[in-house]
C-alpha positions as CSV (number, residue, x, y, z in Angstrom):
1,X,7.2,-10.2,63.4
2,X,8.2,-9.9,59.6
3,X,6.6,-12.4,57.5
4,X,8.2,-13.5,54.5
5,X,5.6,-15.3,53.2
6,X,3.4,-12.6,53.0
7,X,5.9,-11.0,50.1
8,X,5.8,-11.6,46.3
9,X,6.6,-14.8,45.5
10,X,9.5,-13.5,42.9
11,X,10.9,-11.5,46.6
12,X,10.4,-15.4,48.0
13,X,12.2,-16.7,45.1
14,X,15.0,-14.6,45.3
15,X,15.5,-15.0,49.2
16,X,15.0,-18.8,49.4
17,X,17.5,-18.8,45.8
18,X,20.1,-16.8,48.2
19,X,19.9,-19.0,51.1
20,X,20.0,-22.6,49.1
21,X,23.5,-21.2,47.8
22,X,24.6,-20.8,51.3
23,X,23.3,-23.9,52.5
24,X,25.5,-25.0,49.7
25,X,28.8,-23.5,50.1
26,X,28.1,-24.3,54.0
27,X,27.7,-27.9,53.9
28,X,30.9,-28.0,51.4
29,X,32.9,-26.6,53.8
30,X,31.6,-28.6,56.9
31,X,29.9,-31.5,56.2
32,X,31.6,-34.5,55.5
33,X,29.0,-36.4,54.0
34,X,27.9,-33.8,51.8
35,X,31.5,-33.1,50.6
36,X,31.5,-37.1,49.7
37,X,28.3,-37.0,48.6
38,X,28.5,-34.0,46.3
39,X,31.8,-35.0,44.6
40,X,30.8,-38.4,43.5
41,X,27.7,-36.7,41.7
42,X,30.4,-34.1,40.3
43,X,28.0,-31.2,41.6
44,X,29.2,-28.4,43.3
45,X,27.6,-25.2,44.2
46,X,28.5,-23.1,41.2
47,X,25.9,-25.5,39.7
48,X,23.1,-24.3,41.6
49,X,21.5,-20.7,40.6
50,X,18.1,-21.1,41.1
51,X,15.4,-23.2,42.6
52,X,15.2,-25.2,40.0
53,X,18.5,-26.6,40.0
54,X,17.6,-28.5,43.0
55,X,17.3,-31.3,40.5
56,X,20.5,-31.6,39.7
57,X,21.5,-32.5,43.3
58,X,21.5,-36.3,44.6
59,X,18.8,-37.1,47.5
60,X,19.4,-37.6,51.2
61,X,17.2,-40.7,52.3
62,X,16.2,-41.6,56.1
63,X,19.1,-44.6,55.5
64,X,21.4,-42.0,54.5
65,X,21.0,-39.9,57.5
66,X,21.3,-43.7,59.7
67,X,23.9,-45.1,58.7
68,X,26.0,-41.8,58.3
69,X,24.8,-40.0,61.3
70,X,28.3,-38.6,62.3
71,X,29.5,-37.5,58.8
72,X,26.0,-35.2,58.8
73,X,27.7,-33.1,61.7
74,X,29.1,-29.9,60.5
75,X,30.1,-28.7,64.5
76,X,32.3,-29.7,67.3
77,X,30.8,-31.3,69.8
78,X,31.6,-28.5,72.1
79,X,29.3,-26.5,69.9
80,X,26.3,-28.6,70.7
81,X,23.5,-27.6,73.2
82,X,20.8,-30.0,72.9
83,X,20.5,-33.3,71.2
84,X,17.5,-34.9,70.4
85,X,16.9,-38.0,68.5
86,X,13.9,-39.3,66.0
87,X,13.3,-42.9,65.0
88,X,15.2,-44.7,62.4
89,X,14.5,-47.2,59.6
90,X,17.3,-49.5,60.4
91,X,16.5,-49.8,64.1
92,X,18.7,-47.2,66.0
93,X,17.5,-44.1,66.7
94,X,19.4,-41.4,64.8
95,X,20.9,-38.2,66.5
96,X,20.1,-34.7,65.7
97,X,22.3,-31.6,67.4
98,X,21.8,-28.4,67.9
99,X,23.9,-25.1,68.2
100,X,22.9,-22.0,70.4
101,X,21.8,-20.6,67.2
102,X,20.0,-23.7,65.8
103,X,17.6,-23.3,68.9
104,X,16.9,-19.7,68.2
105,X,15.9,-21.3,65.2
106,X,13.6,-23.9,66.3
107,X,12.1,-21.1,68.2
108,X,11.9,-18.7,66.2
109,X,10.4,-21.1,63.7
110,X,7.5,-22.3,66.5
111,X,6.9,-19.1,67.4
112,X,5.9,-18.1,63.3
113,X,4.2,-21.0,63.2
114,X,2.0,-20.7,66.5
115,X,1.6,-17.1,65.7
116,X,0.1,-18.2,62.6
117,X,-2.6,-20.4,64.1
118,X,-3.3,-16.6,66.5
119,X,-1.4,-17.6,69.3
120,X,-0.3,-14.0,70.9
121,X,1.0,-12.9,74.1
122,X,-2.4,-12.4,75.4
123,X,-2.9,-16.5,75.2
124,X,-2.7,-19.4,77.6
125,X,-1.3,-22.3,76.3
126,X,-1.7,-25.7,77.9
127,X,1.0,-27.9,76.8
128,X,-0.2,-31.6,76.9
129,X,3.4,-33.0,75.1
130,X,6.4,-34.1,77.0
131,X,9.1,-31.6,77.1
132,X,12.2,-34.2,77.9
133,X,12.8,-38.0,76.7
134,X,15.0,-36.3,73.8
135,X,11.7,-35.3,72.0
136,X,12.3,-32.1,70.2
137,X,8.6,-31.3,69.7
138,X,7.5,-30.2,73.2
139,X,10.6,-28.1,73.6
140,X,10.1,-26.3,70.3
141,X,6.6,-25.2,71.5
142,X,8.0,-24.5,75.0
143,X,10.3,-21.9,72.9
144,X,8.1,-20.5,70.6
145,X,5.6,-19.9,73.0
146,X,8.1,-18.2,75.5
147,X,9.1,-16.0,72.2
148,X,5.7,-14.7,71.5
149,X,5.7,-14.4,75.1
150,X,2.3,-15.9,75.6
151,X,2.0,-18.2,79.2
152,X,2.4,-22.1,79.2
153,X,0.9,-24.7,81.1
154,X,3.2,-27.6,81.1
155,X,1.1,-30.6,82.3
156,X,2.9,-33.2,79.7
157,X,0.7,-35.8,78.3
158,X,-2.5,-37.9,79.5
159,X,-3.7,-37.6,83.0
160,X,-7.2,-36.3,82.0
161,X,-7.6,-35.2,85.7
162,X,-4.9,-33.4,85.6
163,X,-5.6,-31.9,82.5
164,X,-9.0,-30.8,83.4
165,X,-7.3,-29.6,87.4
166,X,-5.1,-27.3,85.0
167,X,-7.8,-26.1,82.7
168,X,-10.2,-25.2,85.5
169,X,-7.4,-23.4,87.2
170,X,-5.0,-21.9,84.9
171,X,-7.7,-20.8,82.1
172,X,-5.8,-21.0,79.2
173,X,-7.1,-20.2,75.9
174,X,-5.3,-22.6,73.8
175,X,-4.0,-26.3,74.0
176,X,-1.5,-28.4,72.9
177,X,-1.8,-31.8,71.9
178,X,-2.7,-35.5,70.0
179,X,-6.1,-34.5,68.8
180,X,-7.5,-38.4,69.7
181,X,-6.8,-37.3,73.3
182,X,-9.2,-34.8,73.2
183,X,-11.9,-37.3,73.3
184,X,-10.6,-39.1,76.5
185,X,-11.2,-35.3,78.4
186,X,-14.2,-34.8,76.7
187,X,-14.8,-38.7,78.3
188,X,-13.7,-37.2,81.6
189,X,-15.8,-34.3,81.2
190,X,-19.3,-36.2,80.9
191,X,-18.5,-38.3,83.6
192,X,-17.7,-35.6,86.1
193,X,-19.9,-33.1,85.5
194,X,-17.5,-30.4,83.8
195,X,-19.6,-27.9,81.7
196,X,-17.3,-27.6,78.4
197,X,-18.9,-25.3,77.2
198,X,-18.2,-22.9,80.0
199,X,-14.2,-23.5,79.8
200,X,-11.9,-20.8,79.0
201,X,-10.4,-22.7,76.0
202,X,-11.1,-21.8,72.5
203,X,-8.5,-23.8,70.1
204,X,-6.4,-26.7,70.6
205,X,-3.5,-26.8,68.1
206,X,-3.5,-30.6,66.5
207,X,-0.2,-32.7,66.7
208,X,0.4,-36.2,65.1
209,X,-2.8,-37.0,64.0
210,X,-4.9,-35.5,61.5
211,X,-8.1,-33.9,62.0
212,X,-9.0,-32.6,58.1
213,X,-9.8,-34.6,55.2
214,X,-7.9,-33.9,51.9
215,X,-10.7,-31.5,51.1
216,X,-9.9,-29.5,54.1
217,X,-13.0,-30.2,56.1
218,X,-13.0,-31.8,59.3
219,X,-12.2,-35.6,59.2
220,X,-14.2,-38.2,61.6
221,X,-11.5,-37.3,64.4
222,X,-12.1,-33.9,64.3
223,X,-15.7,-33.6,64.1
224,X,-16.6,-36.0,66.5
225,X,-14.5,-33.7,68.8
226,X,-15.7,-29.9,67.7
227,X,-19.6,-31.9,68.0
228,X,-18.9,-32.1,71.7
229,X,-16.4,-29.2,72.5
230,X,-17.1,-26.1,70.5
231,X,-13.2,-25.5,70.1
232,X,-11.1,-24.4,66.8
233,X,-8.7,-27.3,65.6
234,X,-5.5,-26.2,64.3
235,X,-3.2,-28.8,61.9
236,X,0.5,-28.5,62.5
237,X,3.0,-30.8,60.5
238,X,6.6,-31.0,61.7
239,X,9.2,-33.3,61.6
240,X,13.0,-33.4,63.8
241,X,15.3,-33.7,60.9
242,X,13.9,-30.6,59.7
243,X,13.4,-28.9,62.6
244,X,10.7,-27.0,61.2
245,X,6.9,-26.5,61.0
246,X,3.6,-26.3,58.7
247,X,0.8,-24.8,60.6
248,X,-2.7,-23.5,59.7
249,X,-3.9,-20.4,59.1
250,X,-7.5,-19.6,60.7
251,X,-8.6,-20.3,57.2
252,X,-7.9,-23.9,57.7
253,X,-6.7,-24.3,54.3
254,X,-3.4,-26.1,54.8
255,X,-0.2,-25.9,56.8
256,X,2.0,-22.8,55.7
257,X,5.5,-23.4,54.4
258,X,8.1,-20.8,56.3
259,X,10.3,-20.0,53.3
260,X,13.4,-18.1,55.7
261,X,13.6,-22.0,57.3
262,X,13.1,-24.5,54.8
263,X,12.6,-25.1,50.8
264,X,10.1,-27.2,50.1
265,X,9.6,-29.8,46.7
266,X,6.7,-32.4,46.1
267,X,7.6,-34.8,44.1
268,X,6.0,-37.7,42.1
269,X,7.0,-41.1,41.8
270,X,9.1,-40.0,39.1
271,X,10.9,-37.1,40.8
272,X,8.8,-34.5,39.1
273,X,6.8,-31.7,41.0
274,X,3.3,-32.8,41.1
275,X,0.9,-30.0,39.9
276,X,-1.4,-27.6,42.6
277,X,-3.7,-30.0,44.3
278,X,-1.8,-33.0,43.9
279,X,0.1,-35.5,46.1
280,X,3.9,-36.9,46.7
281,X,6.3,-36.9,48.9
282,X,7.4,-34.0,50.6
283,X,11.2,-33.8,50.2
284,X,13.1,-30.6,52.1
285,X,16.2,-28.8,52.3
286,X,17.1,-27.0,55.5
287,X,17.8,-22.6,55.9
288,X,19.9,-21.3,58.3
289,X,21.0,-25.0,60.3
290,X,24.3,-24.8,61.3
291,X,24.7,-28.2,63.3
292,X,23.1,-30.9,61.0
293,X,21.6,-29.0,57.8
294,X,20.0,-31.4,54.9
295,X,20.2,-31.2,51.3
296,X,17.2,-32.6,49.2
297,X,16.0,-35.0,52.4
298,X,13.3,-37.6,51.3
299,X,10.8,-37.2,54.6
300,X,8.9,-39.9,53.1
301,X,5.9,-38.2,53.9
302,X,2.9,-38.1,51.3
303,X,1.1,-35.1,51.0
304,X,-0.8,-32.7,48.9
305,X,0.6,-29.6,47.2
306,X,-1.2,-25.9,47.1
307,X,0.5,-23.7,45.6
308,X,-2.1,-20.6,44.9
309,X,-2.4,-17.7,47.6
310,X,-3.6,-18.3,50.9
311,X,-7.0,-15.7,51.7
312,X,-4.4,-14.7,54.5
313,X,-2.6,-13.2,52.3
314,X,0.7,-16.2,52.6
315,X,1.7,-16.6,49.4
316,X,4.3,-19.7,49.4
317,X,3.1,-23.7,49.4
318,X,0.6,-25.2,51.9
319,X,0.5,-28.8,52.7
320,X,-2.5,-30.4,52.8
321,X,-3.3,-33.4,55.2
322,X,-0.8,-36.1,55.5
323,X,-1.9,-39.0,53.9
324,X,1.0,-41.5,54.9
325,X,4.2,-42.2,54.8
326,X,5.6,-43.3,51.6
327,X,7.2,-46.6,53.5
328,X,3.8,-47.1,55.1
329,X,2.1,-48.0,52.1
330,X,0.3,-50.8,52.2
331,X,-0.9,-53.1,49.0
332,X,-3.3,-55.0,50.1
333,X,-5.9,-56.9,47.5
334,X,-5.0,-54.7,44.8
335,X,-5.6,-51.9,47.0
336,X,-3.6,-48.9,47.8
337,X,-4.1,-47.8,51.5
338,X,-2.0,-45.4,54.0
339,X,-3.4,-45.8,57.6
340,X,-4.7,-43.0,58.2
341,X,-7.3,-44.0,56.0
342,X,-8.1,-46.6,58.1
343,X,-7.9,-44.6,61.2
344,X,-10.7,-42.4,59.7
345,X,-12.5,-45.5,59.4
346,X,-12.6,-46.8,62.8
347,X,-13.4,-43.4,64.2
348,X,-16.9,-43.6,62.7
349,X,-17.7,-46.2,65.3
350,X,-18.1,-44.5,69.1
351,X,-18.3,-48.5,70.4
352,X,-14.5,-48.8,69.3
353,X,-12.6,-47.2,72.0
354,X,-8.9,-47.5,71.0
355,X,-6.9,-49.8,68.3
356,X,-3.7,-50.6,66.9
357,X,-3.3,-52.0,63.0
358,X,-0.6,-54.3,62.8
359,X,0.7,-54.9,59.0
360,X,3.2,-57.7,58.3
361,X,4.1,-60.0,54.9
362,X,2.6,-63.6,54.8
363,X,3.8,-66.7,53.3
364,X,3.8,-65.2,49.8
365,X,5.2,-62.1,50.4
366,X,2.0,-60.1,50.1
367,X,0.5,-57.3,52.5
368,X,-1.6,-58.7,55.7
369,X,-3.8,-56.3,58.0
370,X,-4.6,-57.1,61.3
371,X,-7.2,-54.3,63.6
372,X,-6.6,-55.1,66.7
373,X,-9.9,-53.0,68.4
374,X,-10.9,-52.0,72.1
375,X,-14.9,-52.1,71.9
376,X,-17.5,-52.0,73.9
377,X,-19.4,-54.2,71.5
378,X,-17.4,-57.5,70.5
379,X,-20.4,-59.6,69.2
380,X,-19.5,-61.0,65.1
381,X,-22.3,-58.6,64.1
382,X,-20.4,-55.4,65.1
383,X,-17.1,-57.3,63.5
384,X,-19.4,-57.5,60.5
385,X,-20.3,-54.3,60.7
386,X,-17.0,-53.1,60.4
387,X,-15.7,-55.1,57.7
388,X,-19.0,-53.9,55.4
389,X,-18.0,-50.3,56.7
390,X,-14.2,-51.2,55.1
391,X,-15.3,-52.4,51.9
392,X,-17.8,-49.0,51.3
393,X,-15.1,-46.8,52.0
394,X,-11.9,-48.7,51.0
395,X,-13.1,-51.5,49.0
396,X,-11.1,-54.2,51.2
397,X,-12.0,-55.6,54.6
398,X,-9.0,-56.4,56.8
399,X,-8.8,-59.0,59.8
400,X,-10.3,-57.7,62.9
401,X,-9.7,-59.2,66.5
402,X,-11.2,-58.0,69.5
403,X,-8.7,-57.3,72.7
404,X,-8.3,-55.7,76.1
405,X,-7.7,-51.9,77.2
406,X,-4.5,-53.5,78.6
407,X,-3.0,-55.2,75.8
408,X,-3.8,-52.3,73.4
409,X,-1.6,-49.8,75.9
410,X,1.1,-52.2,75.7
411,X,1.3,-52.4,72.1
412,X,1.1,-48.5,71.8
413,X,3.0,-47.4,74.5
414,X,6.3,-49.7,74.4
415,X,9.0,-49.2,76.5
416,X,11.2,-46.0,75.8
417,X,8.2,-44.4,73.7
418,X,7.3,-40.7,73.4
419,X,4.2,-41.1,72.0
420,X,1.2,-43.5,71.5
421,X,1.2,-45.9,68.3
422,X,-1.8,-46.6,66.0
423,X,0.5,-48.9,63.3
424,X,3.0,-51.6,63.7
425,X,4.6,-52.6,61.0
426,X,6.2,-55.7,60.8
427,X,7.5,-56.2,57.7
């Protein structure tokens, strides 16, 4: 498998340069938002001939994408194979195709990025994601892995016995899955007697969570899960609107841009780049999509940038940790916080055993928190405890309400939902 991002970065330049003016002249021709969208900015696609020139092209926001979802197509119908759809800000949930071709794509693209974690043909994967509810995520590694040609265990999510049936049975080498559910098996393990240490699986490839601190080293999640289970944990960043992935090398050093799928910019608040080491919001333009491409899409995600060579010899961007998302931020006490923050947090106590934070404006239109926390303590000295631990690492100490295993489930697994949720925000 040729790797692109192994080249110089002026052979990188060059190629990405070459594909953004197709994307260009491609979404002229077939997009009508983009033909709107374009001629009201009086841009066309003689103005673009570098990189560089992204900058002179207007943004696509998640509201964009919502309330235009139709005008984004740039196929017939009949040309669609899959659709899939991913949450929206304004409520509905917003519709992504896909074309024959944009699947080969998304495989293509999870096969690189698996590959680049060492996933080979000799693995077996356990897949612990659901593969249908319209969730493009599970199918993508379904694909990819089928591409390298490695095997697949598709168990879909929770059901620890299940898991642990599959693992005992199948072997396989690597899993697939929400990194915080690796500490309900390890649960299951200790309580039936299953030697970890014994099993036949070696790395688990992290998905929606994060498991490294912005330093790269293992957050509280992670290392309360490699102290019991001597596994690898892998980072991989995606996202369905760019139907694309950032995944770790065995380095661990950051999730590795794939420069024949996607161009990558991190912008400050001010819509500059932000410099090596630093964080903004990753915003993307799609290579090679024929069904929905985007132009200069605002992910709202914050991240850090690195920008010097990886020791694998990658040579293109690698994104750090997520930290939030931009709409996420919260303001609370003259504080900056993203939740993850907060999840890192609560995973320093082993009494908490699952949470939700709910955010929401009060009477004066400032920032409220709310923990909502599963513990096996719930005496107002732990609830002290807590708070003090806030106010060390955060400097604020939110509201904190102890609840039932029950009501916690219901609040992150609603109805219709593909995957657990830590934050609810109400305002």
């Amino acid at each position: 498998m040729t790797v692109l991002a192994k080249q110089s970065v002026a052979s990188i330049s060059k190629f990405q340069t070459e594909q953004l003016k197709e994307t260009l002249n491609y979404v002229l021709e077939k997009s009508p938002y983009y033909k709107k969208v374009f001629a009201e900015a009086g841009v066309s696609s003689s103005d673009i001939q570098s990189l560089e020139d992204l900058r002179k092209l207007p943004f696509t926001t998640k509201d964009d994408l919502q309330q235009h979802n139709d005008a984004f197509f740039c196929v017939p119908k009949t040309e669609i194979i899959d659709y899939v759809t991913t949450s929206g800000t304004l409520g509905s949930p917003v519709a992504i195709g896909l074309t024959e071709a944009d699947l080969n794509r998304l495989a293509a693209n999870e096969a690189q990025a698996l590959a680049c974690a060492g996933i080979s043909k000799e693995d077996t994967v356990q897949l612990m994601t659901t593969i249908d509810r319209r969730f493009m995520a599970g199918l993508a590694y379904f694909m990819g892995l089928r591409q390298i040609g490695a095997s697949v265990i598709r168990v879909g999510s929770g059901v620890p016995e299940l898991q642990w049936d599959s693992i005992l049975k199948f072997q396989p080498t690597y899993i697939i899955c929400v990194p915080s559910f690796l500490l309900k098996l390890i649960n299951y393990a200790k309580t039936h007697g299953i030697d970890m240490a014994s099993t036949s699986v070696t790395a688990a490839i992290c998905i929606g969570e994060p498991v490294r601190n912005p330093d790269f080293e293992l957050n509280t999640l992670g290392s309360k899960i490699t102290s019991d289970w001597d596994i690898d944990l892998y980072t991989t960043y995606a996202s369905t609107e760019m139907q694309t992935a950032f995944t770790e090398c065995e380095h661990h050093l950051g999730g590795h841009l794939q420069p024949e799928r996607i161009i990558a910019e991190i912008l400050d608040e001010q819509n500059e780049p932000v410099a090596n080491g630093d964080e903004g919001e990753l915003v993307i333009t799609t290579l090679g999509v024929q069904a929905l491409p985007l132009v200069r899409f605002r992910t709202g995600d914050i991240v850090r940038a690195h920008y010097d060579a990886c020791n694998c010899g990658r040579n293109t961007l690698r994104l750090g940790a997520v930290m939030g998302r931009k709409q996420h931020m919260i303001k609370y006490k003259g504080t900056t916080l993203y939740p993850p923050a907060m999840y890192d947090v609560l995973g320093d106590f082993d009494q908490i055993l699952s949470f939700v934070i709910e955010v929401s404006h009060n009477e004066v239109g400032t920032d409220e928190i709310v923990l909502k926390v599963v513990s096996d303590d719930i005496s107002e000295a732990f609830k002290e405890q807590i708070k003090d631990h806030f106010r060390a690492k955060l400097r604020v100490s939110p509201k904190i309400v102890f609840t039932t295993e029950d009501r916690i489930d219901e609040l992150q697994f609603p109805k219709m939902s593909r995957k657990r949720i830590q934050l609810i925000d109400r305002r």
